[in-house]
Structure formats: structure tokens, C-alpha cells
DSSP file (Angstrom, degrees, kcal/mol; ACC not computed):
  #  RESIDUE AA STRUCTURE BP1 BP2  ACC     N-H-->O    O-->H-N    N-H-->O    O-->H-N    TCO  KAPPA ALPHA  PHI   PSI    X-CA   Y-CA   Z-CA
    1    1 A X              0   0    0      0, 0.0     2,-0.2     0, 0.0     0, 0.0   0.000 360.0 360.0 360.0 132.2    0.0    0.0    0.0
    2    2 A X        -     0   0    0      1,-0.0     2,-0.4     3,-0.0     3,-0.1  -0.635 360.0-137.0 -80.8 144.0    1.3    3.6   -1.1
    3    3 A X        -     0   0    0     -2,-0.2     3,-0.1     1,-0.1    -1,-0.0  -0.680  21.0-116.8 -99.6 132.5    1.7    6.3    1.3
    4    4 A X        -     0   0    0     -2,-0.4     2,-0.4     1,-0.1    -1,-0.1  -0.442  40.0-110.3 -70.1 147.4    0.4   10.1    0.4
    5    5 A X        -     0   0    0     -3,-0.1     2,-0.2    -2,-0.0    -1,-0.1  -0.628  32.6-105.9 -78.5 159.4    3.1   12.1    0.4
    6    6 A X        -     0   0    0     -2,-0.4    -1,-0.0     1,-0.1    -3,-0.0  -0.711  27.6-122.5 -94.8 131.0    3.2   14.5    3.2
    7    7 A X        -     0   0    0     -2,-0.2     2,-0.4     1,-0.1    -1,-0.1  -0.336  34.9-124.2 -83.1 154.6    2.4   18.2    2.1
    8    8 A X     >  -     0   0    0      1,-0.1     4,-2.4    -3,-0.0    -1,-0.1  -0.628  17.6-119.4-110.5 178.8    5.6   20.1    3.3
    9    9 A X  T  4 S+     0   0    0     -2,-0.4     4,-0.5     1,-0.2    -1,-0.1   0.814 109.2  58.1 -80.3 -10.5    4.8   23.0    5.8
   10   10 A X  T >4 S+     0   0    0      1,-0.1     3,-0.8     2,-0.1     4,-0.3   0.992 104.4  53.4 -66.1 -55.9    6.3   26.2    3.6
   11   11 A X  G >4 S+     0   0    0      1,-0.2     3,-1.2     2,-0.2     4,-0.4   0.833  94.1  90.5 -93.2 -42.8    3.6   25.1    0.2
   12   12 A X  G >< S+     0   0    0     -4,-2.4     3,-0.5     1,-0.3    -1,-0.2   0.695  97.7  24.6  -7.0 -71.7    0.4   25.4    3.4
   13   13 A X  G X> S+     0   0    0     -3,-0.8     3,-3.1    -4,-0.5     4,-1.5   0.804  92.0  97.6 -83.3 -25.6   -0.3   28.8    2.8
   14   14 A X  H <> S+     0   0    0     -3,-1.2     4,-1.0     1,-0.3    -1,-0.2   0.636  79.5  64.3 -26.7 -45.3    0.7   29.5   -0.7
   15   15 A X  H <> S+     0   0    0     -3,-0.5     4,-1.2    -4,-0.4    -1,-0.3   0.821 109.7  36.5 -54.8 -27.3   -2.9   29.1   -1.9
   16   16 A X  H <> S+     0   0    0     -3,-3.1     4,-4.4     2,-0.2    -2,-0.2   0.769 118.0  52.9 -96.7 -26.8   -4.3   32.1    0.1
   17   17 A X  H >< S+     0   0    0     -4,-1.5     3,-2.4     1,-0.2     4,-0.2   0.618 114.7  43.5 -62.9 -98.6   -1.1   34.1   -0.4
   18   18 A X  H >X S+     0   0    0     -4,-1.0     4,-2.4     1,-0.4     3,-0.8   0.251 111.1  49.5  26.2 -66.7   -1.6   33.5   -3.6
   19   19 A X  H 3< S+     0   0    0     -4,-1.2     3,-0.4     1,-0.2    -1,-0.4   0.939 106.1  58.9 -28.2 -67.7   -5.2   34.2   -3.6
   20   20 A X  T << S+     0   0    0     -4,-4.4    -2,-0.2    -3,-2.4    -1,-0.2  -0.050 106.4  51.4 -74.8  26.4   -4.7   37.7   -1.7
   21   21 A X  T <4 S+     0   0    0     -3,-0.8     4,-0.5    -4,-0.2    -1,-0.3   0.460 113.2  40.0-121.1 -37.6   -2.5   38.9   -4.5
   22   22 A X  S  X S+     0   0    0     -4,-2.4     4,-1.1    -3,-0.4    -2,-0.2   0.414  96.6  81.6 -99.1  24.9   -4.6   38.1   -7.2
   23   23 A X  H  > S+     0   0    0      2,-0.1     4,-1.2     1,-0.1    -1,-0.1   0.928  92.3  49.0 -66.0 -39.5   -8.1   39.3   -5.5
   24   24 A X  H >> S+     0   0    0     -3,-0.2     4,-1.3     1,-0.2     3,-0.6   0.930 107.0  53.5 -81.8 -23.8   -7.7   43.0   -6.2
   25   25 A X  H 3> S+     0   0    0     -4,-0.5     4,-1.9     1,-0.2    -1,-0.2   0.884 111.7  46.4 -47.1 -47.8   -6.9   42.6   -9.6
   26   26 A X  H 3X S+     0   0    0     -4,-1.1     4,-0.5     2,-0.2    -1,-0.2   0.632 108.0  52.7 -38.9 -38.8  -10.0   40.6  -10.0
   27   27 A X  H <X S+     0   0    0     -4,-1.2     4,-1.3    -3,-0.6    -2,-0.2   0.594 108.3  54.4 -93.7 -27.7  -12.2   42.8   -8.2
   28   28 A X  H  X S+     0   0    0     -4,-1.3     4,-2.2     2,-0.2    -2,-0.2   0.813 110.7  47.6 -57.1 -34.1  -10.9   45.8  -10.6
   29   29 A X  H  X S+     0   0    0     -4,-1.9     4,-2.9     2,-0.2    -2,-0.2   0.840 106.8  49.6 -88.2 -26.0  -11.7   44.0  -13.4
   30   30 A X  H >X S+     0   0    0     -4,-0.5     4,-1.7     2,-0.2     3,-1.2   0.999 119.6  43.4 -76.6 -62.7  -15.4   42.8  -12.5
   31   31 A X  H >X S+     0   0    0     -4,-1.3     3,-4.5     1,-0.3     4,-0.5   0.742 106.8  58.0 -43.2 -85.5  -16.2   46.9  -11.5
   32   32 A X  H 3X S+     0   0    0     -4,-2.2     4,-3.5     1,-0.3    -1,-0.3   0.497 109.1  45.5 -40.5 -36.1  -14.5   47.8  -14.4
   33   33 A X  H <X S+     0   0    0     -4,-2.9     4,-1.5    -3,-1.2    -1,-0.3   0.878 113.5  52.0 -53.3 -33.4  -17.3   45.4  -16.3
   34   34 A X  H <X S+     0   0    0     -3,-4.5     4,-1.7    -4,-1.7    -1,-0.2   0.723 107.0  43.1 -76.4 -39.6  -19.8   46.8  -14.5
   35   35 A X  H  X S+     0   0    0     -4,-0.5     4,-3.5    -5,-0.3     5,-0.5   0.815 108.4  64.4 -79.0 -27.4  -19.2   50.3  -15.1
   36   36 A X  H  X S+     0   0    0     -4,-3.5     4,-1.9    -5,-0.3    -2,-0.2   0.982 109.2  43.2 -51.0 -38.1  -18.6   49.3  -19.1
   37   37 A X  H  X S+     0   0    0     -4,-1.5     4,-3.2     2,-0.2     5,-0.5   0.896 110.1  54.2 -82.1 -36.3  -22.5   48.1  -19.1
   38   38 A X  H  X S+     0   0    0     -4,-1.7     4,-2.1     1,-0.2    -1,-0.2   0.980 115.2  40.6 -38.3 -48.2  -23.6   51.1  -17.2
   39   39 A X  H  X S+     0   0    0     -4,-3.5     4,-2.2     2,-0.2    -2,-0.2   0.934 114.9  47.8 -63.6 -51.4  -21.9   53.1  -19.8
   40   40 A X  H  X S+     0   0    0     -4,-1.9     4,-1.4    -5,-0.5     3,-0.4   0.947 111.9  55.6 -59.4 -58.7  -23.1   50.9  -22.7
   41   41 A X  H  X S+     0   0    0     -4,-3.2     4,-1.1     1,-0.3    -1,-0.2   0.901 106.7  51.7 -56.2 -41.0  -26.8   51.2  -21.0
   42   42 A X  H  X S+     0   0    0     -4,-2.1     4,-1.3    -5,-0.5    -1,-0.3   0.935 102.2  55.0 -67.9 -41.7  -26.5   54.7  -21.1
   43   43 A X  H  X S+     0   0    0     -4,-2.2     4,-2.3    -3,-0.4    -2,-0.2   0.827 103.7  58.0 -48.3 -44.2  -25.6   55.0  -24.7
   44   44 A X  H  X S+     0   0    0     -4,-1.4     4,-2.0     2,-0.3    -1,-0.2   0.860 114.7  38.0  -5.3 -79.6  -28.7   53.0  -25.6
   45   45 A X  H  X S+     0   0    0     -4,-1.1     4,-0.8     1,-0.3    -1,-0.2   0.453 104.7  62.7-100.2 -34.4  -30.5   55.4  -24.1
   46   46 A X  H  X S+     0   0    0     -4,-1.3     4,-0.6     2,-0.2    -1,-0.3   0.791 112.9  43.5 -68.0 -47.1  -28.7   58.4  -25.0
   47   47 A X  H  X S+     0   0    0     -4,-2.3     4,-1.5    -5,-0.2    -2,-0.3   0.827 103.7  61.5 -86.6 -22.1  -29.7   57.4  -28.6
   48   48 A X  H  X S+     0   0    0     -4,-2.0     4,-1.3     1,-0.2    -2,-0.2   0.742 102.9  52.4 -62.5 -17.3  -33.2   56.5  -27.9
   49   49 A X  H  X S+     0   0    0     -4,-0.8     4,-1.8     2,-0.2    -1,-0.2   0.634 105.5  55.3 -89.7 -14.1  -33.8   60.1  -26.8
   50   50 A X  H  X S+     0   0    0     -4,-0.6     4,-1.9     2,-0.2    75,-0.4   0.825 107.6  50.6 -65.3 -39.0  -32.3   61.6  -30.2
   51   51 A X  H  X S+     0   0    0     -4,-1.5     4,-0.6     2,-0.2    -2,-0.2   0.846 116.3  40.9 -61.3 -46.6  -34.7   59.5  -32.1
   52   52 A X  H >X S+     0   0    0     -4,-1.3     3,-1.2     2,-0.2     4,-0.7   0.940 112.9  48.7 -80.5 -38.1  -37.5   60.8  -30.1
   53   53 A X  H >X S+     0   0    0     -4,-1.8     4,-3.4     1,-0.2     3,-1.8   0.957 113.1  52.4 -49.7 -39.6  -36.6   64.2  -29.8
   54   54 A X  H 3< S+     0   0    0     -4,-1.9     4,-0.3     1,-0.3    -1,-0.2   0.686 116.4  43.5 -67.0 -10.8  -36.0   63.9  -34.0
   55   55 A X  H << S+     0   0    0     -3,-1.2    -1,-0.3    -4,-0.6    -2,-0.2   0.447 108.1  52.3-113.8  19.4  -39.5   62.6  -34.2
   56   56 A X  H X< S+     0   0    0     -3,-1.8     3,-2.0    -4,-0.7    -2,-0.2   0.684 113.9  48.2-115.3 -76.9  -40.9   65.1  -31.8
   57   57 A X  T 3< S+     0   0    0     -4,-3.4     3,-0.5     1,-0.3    -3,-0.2   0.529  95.3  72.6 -59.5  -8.8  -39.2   68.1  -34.2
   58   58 A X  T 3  S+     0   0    0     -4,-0.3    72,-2.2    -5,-0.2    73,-0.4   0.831 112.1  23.2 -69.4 -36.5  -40.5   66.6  -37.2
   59   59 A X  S <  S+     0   0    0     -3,-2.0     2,-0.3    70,-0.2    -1,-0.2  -0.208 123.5  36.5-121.2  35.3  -44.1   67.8  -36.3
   60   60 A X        -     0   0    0     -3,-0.5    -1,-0.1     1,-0.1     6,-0.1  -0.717  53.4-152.9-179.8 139.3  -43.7   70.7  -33.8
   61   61 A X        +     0   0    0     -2,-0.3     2,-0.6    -3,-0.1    -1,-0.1   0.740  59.0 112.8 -78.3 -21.4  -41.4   73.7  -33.3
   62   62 A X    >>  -     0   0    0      1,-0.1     4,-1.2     4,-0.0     3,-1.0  -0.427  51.3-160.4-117.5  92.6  -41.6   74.3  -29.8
   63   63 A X  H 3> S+     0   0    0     -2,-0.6     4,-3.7     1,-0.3     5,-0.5   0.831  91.7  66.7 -39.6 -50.0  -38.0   73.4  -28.4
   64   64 A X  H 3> S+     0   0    0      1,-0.2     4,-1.5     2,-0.2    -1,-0.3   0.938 110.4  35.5 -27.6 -67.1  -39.5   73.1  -24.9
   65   65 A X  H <> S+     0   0    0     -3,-1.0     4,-2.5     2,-0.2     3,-0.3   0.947 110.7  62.5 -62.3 -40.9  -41.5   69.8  -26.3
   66   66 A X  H  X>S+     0   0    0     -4,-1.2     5,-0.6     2,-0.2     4,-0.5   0.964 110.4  41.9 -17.0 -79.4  -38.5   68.8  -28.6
   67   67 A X  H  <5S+     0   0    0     -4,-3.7    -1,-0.2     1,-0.3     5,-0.2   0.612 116.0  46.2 -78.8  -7.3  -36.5   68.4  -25.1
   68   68 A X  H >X5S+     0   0    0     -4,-1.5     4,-3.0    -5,-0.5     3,-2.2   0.940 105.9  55.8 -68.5 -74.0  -39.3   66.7  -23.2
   69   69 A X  H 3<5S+     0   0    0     -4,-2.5    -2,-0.2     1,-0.3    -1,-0.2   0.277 122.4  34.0 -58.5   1.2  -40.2   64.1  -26.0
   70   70 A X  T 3<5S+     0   0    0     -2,-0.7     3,-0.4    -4,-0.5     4,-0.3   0.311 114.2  55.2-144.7 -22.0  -36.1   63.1  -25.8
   71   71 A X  T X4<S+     0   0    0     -3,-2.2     3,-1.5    -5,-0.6     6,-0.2   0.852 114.0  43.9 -86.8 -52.6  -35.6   63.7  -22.0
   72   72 A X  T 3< S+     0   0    0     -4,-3.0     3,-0.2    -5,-0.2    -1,-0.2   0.264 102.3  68.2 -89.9  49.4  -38.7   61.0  -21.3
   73   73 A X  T 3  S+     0   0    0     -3,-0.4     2,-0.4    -5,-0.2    -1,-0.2   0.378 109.4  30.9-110.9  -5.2  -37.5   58.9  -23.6
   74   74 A X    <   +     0   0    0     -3,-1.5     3,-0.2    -4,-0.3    -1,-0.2  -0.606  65.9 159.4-141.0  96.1  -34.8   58.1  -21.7
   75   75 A X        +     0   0    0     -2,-0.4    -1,-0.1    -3,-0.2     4,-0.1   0.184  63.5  74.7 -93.7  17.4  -36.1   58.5  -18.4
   76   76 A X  S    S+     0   0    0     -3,-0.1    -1,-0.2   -35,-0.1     2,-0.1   0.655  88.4  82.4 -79.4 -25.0  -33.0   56.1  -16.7
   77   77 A X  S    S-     0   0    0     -6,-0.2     2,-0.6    -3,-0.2     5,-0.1  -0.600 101.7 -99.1-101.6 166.2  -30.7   59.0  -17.3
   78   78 A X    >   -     0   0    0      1,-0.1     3,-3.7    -2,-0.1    -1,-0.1  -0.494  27.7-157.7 -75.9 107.3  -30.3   62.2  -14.9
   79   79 A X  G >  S+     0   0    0     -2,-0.6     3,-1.2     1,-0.3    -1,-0.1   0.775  85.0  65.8 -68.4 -14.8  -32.5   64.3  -16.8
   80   80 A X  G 3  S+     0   0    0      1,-0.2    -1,-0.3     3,-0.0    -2,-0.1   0.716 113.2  45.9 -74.4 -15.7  -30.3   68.3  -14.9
   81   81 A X  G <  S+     0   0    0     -3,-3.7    22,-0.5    21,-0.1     2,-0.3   0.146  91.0 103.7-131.9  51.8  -27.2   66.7  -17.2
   82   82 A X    <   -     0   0    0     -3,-1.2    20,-0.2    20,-0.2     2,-0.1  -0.761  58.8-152.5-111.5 158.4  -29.2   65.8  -20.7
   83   83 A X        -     0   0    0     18,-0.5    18,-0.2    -2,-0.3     2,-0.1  -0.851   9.1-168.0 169.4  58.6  -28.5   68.3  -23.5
   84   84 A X        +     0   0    0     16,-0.1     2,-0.3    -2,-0.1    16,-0.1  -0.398  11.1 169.7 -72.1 135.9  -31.0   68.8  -25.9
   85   85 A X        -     0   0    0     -2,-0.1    14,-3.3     2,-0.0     2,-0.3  -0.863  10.8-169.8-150.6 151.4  -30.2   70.8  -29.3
   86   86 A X  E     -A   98   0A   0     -2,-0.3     2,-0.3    12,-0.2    12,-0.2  -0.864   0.3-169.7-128.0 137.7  -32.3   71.0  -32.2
   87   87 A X  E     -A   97   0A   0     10,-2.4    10,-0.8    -2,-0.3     2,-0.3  -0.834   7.7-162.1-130.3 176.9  -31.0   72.6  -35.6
   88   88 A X        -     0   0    0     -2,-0.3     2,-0.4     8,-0.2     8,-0.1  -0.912   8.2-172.5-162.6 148.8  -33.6   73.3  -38.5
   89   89 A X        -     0   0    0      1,-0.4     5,-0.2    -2,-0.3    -2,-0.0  -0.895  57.5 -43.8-146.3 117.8  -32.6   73.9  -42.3
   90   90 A X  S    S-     0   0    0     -2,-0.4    -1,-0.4     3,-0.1     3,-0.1   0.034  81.2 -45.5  70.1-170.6  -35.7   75.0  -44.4
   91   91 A X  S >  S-     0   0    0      1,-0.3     3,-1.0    -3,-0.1     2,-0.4   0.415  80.5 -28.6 -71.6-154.8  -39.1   74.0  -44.6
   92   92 A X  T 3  S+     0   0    0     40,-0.5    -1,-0.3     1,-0.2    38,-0.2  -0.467 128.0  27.7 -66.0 135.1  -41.4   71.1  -44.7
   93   93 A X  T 3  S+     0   0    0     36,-1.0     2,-0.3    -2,-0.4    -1,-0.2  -0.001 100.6 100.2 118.2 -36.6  -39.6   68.2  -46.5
   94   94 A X  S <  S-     0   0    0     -3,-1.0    35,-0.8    -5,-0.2    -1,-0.4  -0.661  78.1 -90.8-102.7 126.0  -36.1   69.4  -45.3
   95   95 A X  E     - B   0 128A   0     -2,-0.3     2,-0.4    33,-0.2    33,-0.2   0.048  23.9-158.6 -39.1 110.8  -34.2   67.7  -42.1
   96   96 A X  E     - B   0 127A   0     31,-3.5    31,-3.1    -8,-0.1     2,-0.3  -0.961   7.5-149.0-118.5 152.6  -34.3   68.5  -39.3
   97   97 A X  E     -AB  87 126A   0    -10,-0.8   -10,-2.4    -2,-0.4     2,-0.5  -0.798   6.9-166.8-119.3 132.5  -31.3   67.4  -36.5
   98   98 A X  E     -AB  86 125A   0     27,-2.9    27,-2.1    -2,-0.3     2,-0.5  -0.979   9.5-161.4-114.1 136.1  -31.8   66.7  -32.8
   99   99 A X        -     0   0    0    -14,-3.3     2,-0.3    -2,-0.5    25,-0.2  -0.710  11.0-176.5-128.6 107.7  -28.9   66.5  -30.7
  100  100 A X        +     0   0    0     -2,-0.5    23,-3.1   -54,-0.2     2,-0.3  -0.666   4.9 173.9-103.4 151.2  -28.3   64.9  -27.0
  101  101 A X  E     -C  122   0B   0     -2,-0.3   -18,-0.5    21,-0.2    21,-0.2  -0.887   6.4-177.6-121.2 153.5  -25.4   65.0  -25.3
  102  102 A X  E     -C  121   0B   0     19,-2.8    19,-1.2    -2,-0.3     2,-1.1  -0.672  23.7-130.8-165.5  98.2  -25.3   63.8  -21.9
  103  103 A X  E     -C  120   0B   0    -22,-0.5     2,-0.8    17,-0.2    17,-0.2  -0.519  23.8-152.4 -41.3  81.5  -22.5   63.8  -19.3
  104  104 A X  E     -C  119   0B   0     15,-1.7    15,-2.0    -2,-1.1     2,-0.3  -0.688   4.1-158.5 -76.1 127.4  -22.1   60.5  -17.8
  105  105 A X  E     -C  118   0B   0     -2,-0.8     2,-0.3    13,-0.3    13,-0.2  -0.815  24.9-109.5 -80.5 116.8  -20.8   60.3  -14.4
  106  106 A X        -     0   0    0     11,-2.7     6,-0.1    -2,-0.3    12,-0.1  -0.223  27.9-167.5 -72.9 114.8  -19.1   56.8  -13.0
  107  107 A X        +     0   0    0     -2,-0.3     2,-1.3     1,-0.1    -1,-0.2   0.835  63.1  68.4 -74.4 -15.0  -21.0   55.2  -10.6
  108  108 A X  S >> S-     0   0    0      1,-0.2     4,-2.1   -76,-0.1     3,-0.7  -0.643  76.0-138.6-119.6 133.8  -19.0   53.0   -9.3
  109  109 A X  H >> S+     0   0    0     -2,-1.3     3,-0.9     1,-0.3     4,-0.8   0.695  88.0  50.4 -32.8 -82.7  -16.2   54.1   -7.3
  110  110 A X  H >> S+     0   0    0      2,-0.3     4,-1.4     1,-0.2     3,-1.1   0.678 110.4  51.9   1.0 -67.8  -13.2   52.3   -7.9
  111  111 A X  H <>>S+     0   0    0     -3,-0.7     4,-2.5     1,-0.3     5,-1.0   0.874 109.9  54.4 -66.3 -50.3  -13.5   52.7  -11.5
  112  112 A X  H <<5S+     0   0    0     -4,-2.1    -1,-0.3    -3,-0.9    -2,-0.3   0.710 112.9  44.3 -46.4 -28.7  -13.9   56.9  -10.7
  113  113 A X  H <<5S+     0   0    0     -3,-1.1    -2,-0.2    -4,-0.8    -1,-0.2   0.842 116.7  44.0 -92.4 -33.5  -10.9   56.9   -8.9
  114  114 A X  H  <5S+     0   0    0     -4,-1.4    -2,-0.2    -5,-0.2    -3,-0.2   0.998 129.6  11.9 -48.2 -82.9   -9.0   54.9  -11.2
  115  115 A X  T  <5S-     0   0    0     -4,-2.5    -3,-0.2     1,-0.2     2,-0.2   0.592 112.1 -84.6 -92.9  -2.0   -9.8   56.3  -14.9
  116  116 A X      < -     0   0    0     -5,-1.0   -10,-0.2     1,-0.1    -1,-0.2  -0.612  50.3 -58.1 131.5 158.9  -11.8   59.7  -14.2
  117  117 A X  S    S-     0   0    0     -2,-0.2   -11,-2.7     1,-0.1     2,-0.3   0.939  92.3 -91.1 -40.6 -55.4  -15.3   61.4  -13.4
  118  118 A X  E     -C  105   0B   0    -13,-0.2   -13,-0.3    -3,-0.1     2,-0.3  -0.968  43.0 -59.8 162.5-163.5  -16.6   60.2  -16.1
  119  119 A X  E     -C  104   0B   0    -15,-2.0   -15,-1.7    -2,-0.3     2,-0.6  -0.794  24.4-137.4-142.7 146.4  -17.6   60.3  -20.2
  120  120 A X  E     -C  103   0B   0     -2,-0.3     2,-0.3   -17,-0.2   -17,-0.2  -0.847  21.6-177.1-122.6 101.9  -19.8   62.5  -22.5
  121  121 A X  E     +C  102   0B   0    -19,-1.2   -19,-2.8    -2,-0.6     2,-0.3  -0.667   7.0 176.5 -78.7 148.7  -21.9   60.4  -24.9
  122  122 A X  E     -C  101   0B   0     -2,-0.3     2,-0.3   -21,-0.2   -21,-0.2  -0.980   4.7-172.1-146.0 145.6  -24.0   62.6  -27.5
  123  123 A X        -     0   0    0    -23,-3.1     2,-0.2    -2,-0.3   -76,-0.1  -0.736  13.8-137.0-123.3-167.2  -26.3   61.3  -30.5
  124  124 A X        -     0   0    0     -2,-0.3     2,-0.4   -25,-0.2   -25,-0.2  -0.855   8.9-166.5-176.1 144.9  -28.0   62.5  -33.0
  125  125 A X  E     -B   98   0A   0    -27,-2.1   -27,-2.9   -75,-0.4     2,-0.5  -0.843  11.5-163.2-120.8 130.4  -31.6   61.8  -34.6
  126  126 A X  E     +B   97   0A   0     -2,-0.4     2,-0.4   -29,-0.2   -29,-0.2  -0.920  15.8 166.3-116.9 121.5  -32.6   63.2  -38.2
  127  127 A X  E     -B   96   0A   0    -31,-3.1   -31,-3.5    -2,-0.5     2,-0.3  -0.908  35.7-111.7-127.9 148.5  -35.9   63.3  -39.0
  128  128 A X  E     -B   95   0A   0     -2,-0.4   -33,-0.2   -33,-0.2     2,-0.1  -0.491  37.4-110.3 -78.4 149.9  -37.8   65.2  -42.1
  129  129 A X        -     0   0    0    -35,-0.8   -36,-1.0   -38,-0.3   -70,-0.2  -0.557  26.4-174.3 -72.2 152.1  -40.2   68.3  -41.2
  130  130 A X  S    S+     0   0    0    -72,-2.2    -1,-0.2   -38,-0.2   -38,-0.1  -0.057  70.2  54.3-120.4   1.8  -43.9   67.7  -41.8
  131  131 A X              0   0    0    -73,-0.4   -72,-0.0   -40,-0.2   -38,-0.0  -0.291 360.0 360.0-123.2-153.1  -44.9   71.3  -41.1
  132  132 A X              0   0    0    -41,-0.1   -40,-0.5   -40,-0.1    -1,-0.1   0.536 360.0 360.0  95.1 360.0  -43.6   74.7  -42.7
């Protein structure tokens, strides 16, 4: 019958050292995922509110509604740092451009201290005038 070899007493702890040198790296990299899909989620959303604002301006002048129709279409973002602008070329038939911008801010800490405050995504939604 074979005998286990006997573990020798230095190699004991090695797994945890071991561990506790590659935890925080690990733990950067899972925030860091986590703020990439925030970000990602916000873009999404940043461009669904160009679309509505451009299809808002297509049928009404009134900037005020323009920047409603595009701030509640993306009601996940903080509507005090959405950034509505609307540009106009001509009459009915002729394009008109809405454009958000929107200052995202890093929620999750780590990742804020690491790479910065944060990122400015903008779209932009073209839609033809109906009015004019």
C-alpha cells in the first residue's frame, strides 16, 4: 500500500497568499465590467432620446416639447445633465437634426478613482419636417 506524500509546511499557505495577490486585480476587473455596461446602458438610451426628440421636431417647433419628447424617452438618465439641441434647415420636407449630449458620471467608485469622473456620450436623430 502507497503512502500520500506528506504536504511540506512552507507550500500550506501559498494558496491564500496567492489568492490575496490576485483578489484586487479581480475585483478591478469585475467593477471595471460593471461600469462598461452602465456606460453601454446609457448609450442606448442616449440614442433613444435623439430619435424621439427627431421625431418630436418633425411635427412641432416648440424646443420646450423637442426636449421633453427626448428627456422622457430616456427617463434612466439624470435628466439636470441631458443636453437637448435642435437645428432646423428650411421647410417642410427638409431635415431636421436633434442632438443629446449627456454627461455620464461613474457610478461606481473604484473605477472613478481609477480612470476619471466620467464620459460624455451625444447622439444625433434626423428626422424630415412635416410642417412649414
Amino acid at each position: 500500500m502507497r503512502r500520500r506524500p506528506e504536504p511540506l509546511g512552507r507550500e500550506r499557505g501559498s494558496a491564500v497568499v496567492e489568492f490575496a495577490l490576485v483578489l484586487p486585480l479581480v475585483l478591478i476587473l469585475v467593477l471595471g465590467l460593471v461600469q462598461v455596461g452602465l456606460v453601454a446602458r446609457d448609450r442606448l438610451l442616449v440614442e433613444a432620446a435623439a430619435r424621439a426628440g427627431a421625431r418630436a421636431a418633425a411635427v412641432q417647433d416648440d424646443p420646450a416639447a423637442i426636449a421633453a419628447a427626448a428627456t422622457a424617452a430616456a427617463a434612466g438618465l439624470d435628466a439636470g445633465l441631458v443636453q437637448v439641441t435642435t437645428v432646423r434647415t428650411g421647410s417642410r420636407g427638409d431635415p431636421v437634426t436633434v442632438r443629446v449630449d449627456y454627461r455620464d458620471v461613474f457610478r461606481v467608485p473604484l473605477v472613478e478613482w481609477l480612470v476619471g469622473s466620467g464620459v460624455t456620450l451625444s447622439a444625433s436623430g434626423v428626422e424630415r419636417q412635416e410642417f412649414g
